[in-house]
N, C-alpha and C positions, 0 to 999 in steps of 0.2 A: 891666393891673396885677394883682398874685396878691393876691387878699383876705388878710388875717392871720384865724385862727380867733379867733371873738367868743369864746370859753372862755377868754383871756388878757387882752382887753380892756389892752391893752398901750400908753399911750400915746405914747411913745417911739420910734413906728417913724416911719422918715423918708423921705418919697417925692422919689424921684431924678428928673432930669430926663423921663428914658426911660421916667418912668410905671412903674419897677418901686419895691418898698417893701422899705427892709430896715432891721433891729433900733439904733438908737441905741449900744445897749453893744458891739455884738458887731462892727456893720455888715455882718452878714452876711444876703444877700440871699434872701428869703423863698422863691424859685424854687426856692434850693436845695434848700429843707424844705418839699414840700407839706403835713406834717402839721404845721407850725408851725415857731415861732422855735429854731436850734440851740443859741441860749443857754438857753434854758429847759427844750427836751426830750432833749437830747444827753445821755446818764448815762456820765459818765468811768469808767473802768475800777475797781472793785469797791475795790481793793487801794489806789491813788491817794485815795481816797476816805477811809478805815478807816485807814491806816496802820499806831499801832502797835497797833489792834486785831484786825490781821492773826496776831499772834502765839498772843493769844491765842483763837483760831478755829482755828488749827490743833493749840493742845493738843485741843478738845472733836472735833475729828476725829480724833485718835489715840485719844482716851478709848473713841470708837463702836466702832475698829479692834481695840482691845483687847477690848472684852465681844462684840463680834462672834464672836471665838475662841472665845468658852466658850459660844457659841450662846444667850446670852439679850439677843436683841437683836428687835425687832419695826418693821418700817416701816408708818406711817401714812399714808395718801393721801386726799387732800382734791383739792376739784374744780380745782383749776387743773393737776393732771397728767394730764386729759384733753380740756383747751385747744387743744392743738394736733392733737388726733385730730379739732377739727368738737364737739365737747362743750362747751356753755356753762357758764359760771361756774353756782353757787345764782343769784344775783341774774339772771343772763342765762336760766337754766333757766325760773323762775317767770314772766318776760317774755313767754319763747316758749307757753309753756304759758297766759299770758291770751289769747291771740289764736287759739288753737284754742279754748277755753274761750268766749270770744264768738263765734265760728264756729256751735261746737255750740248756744250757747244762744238767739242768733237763727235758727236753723235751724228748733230745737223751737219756736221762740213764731211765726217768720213763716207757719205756716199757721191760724194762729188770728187773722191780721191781713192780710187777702187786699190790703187798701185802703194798708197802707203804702205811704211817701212814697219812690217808685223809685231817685230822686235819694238821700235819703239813706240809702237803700240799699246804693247804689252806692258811697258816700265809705265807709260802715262797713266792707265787705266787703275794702276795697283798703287802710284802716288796719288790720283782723285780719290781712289778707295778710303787712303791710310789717312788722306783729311776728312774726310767725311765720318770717320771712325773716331777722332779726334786723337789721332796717333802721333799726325802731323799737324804742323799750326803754321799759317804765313799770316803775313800783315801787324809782326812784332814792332812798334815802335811808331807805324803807322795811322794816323788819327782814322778812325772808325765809319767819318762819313765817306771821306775818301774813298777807304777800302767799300763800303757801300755804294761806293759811283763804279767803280773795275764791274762788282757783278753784274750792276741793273747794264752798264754798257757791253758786256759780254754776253746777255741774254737777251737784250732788245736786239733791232731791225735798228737800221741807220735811219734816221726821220721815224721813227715809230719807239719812243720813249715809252707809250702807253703798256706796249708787249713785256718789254722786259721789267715793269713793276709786277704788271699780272704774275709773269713766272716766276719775281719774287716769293710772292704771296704762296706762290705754291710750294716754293723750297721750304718757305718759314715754316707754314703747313708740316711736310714731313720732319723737322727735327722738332715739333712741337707732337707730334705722335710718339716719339719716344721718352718725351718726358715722364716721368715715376707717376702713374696711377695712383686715385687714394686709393682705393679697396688694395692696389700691389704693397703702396706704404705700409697702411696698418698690417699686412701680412707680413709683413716682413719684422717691421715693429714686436709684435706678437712672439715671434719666433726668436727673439733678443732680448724679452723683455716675458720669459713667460712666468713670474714671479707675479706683474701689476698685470697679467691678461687672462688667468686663472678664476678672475673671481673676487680677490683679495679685494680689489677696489672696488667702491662704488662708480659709477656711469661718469660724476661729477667731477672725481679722484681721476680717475682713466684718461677724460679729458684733459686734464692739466698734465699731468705724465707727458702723454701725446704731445700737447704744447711746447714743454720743457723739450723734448727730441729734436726738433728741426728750427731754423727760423720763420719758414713758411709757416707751421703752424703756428709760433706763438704768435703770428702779425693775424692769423686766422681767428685764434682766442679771441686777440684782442676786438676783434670787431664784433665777434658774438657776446661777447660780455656785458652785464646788462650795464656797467658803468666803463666799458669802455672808448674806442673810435667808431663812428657813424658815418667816416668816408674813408677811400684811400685813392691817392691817384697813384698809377702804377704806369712806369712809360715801358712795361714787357707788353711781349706780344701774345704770351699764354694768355688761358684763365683758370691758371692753378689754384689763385685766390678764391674765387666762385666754386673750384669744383670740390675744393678742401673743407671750405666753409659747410656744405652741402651734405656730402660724404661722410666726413669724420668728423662732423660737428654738430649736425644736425639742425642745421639753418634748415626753417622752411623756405624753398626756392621764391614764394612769395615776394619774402624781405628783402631780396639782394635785387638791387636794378642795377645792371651791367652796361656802361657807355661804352659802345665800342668806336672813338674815335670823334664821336658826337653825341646829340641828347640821343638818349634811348626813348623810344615808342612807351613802353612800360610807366603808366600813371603814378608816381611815388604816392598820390590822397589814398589812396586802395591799397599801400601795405604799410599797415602797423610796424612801429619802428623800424623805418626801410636803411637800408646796408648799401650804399651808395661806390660802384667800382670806377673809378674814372680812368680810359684805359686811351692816355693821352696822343702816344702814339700809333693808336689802335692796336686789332687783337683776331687774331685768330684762334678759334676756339677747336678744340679735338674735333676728328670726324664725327666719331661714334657721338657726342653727344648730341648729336641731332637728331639719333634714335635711344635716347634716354630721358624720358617724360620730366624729371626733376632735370635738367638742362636744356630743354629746349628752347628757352630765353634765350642763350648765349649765341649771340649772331655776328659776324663776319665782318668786319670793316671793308666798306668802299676800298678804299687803300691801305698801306702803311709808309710810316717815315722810317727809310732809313738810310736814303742814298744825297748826297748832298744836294741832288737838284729837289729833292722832298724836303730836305730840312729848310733850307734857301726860300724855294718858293714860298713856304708857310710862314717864314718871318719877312721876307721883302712884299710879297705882295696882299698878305690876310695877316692884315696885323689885327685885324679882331675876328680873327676866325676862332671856331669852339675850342682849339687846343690853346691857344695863349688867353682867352678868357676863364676860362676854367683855372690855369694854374694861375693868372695875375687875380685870382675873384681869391681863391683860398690862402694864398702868400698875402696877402694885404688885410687877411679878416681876420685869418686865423692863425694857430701856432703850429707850423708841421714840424713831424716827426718823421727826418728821413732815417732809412735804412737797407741794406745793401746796395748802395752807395759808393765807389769809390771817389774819394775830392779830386782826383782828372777825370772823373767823367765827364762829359761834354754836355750833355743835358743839365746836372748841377752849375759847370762855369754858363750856360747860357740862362739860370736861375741869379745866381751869385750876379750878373749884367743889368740881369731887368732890377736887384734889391742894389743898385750903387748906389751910392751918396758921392761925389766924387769931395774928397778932401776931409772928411769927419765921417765918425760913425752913425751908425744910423739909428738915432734913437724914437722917431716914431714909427708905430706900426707894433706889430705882435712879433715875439723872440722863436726863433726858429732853431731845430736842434739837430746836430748829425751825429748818429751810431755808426762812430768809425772804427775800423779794426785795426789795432797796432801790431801785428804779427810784422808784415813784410817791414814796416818802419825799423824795427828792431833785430830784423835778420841783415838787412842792408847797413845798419848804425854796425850793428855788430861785425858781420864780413869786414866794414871797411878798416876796423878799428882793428881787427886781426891782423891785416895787409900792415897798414902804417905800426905795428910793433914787430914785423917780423926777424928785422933785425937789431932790436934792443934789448932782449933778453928776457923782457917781461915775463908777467907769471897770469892765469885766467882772472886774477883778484884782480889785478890792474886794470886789465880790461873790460870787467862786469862794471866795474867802477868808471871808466870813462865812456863805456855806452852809454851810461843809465847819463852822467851828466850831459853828455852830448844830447840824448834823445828828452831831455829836459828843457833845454834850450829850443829845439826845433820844435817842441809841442808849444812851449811859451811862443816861437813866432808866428805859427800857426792858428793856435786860440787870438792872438791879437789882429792878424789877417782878417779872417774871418769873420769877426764880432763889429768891424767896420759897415758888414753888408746883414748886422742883425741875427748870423748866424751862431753858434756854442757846440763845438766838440764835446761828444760823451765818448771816451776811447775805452774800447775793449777786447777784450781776445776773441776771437771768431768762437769758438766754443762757447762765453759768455754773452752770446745775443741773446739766444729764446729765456733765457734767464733776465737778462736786461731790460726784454719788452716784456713779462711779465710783472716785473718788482713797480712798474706803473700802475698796477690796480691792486 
């Protein structure tokens, strides 16, 4: 029989003769879904969903497509658009990085404990393991800088704050090595896709394929486009953006000046239509590229933000340092286009803060847009919706039908929210982004 995941705690599933188990509402057999119930985790198509607030999503797409033209337009990138390059979320970042973090720090203490218990030794070293593997995950529920202050105070020297940044920088470093390679992409690409890699396509076809596959790429299109974005500020610490651009797109390294955390040395007068990365939290760039002649630009941040006394200090004591001029210079000029993004992220609410109006909306200044994904909204609208009819007798129609209203309402108090600080939800399904960032040009 297929276990149902205890995460739904579902009472309702009903076991068939044959020892298999499937959903009371739906009667669809668990087999089908090893990652659970298809009534609970299946997200219907975007549009189905939204209906008549499909109309208005695609004026705020034409709005983008319009200041696009006059060139004041800025894309923002948040960690979920380098998800599917092997790059963990913030929350999954801080995760991987405890489990090197207790790596290093029973390392330094086990030779001053020669008599430690071998045994649990052994259990600790295979739980650092399975987080560093991303098997295991702590710091759920937990705000991000926080869990950012555990590491850097687990890795520093008591009075020596400086060390355990450094050793930051080093961990970021290694789970920034295992992120997806372009040349591994497009191989793998290729190998999924050997219909558009045969030939059939021309070079210019290929490329947009490519774009359509990931949303890395299509925010990578869009910058090489000769009519599309001319900056992006990105608060990751990769520079998947740069080496994507480079690789599988055929940016001359020229164009792209890459800020790591501040101005870049690299003159913008000296490249023709230059590709401007702004990498606000800074950035560490792969090892190897610094014996790779087209990356040798990409240079290493002084620091990075990510433990609360870095976030803290950069807003209490530099409040016109390069990271808050750069975002208060393109939020006040211009219109960004954020994307993987989630609306708790904590770098957005500390955007959402600086764009208040406190008591009315904000209507001077340029209209700002977020590419948000409705998947989890509509698996939690729907899980809860299942729970609350479990004993009424309902049928799946009833409940397709009070999700959709329920998740109609919460999107109306949400687009209301937000529209007070200047901002407009564009909601779509995680699959519909590199399609979403493309229909802009």
């Amino acid at each position: 029989m297929t276990k149902a995941p205890e995460r739904l705690d579902c009472k309702r599933l009903v076991q068939a003769p044959d020892k298999s188990c499937y959903c009371g509402f739906t009667g669809k057999d668990w087999r089908e879904f090893p990652a659970g119930c298809g009534a609970c985790i299946d997200v219907p198509l975007v549009k189905d969903l939204l209906g008549r607030h499909m109309e208005q999503q695609e004026n705020y797409l034409q709005e983008i497509r319009q200041t696009m033209k006059s060139g004041q337009t800025a894309l923002v990138l948040g960690a979920g658009i380098s998800i599917p390059m092997k790059m963990p979320t913030w929350q999954g970042l801080v995760s991987q990085m405890a489990g090197h973090a207790m790596k290093y720090y029973d390392y330094k203490n086990q030779r001053d404990k020669p008599d430690a218990d071998e045994t649990d030794h052994r259990r600790l070293s295979r739980l650092e393991q399975e987080l560093i593997s991303k098997e295991l995950t702590l710091f759920s529920g937990i705000n991000v800088l926080e869990s950012g202050q555990y590491i850097a105070q687990t890795l520093g020297k008591p009075g020596q704050r400086r060390s355990g940044e450094e050793l930051i920088k080093e961990i970021v470093s290694v789970i920034v090595e295992d992120s997806t390679k372009p040349q591994d992409f497009l191989k793998n690409w290729e190998a999924e896709h050997p219909d558009q890699a045969s030939g059939a396509l021309n070079r210019e076809e290929k490329l947009l394929a490519l774009a359509r596959s990931e949303s890395l790429c299509a925010a990578a299109y869009l910058l090489r486009a000769k009519n599309g974005f001319r900056c992006a500020l990105t608060y990751n610490f990769d520079t998947l953006v740069e080496e994507y651009l480079i690789k599988l797109f055929d940016v001359p390294p020229g164009r792209i000046i890459s800020h790591p955390g501040e101005w870049s040395g690299k003159c913008a007068k000296k490249s023709k239509d230059p590709i401007h990365i702004f990498h606000v939290h800074g950035c560490i760039p792969r090892r190897e590229s610094r014996q790779d002649p087209d990356l040798t630009f990409l240079r290493e941040s002084r620091s990075i933000i990510l433990s609360e006394d870095s976030y803290y200090d950069t807003e209490r004591y530099e409040a016109y340092n390069w990271q808050n001029s750069i975002q208060s210079y393109y939020l006040n000029r211009n219109s960004c286009v954020f994307v993987g993004f989630s609306a708790d992220d904590y770098n957005f609410r500390r955007i959402l803060r600086q764009m208040d109006t406190p008591g009315a909306r904000r209507t001077n200044g340029p209209r700002h847009y977020l590419i948000l994904t409705i998947n989890e909204l509509v698996k939690d609208i729907w899980m809860s919706i299942c729970r609350s009819h479990l004993s009424k007798g309902t049928t799946a129609e009833n409940i397709r039908r009070d999700t959709l209203m329920l998740l109609r309402k919460l999107l109306y108090m949400k687009e209301n929210y937000w529209a007070r600080y200047g901002f407009y939800p564009i909601w779509v399904s995680v699959d519909d982004i590199p399609e979403t960032l493309l229909s802009l040009i």
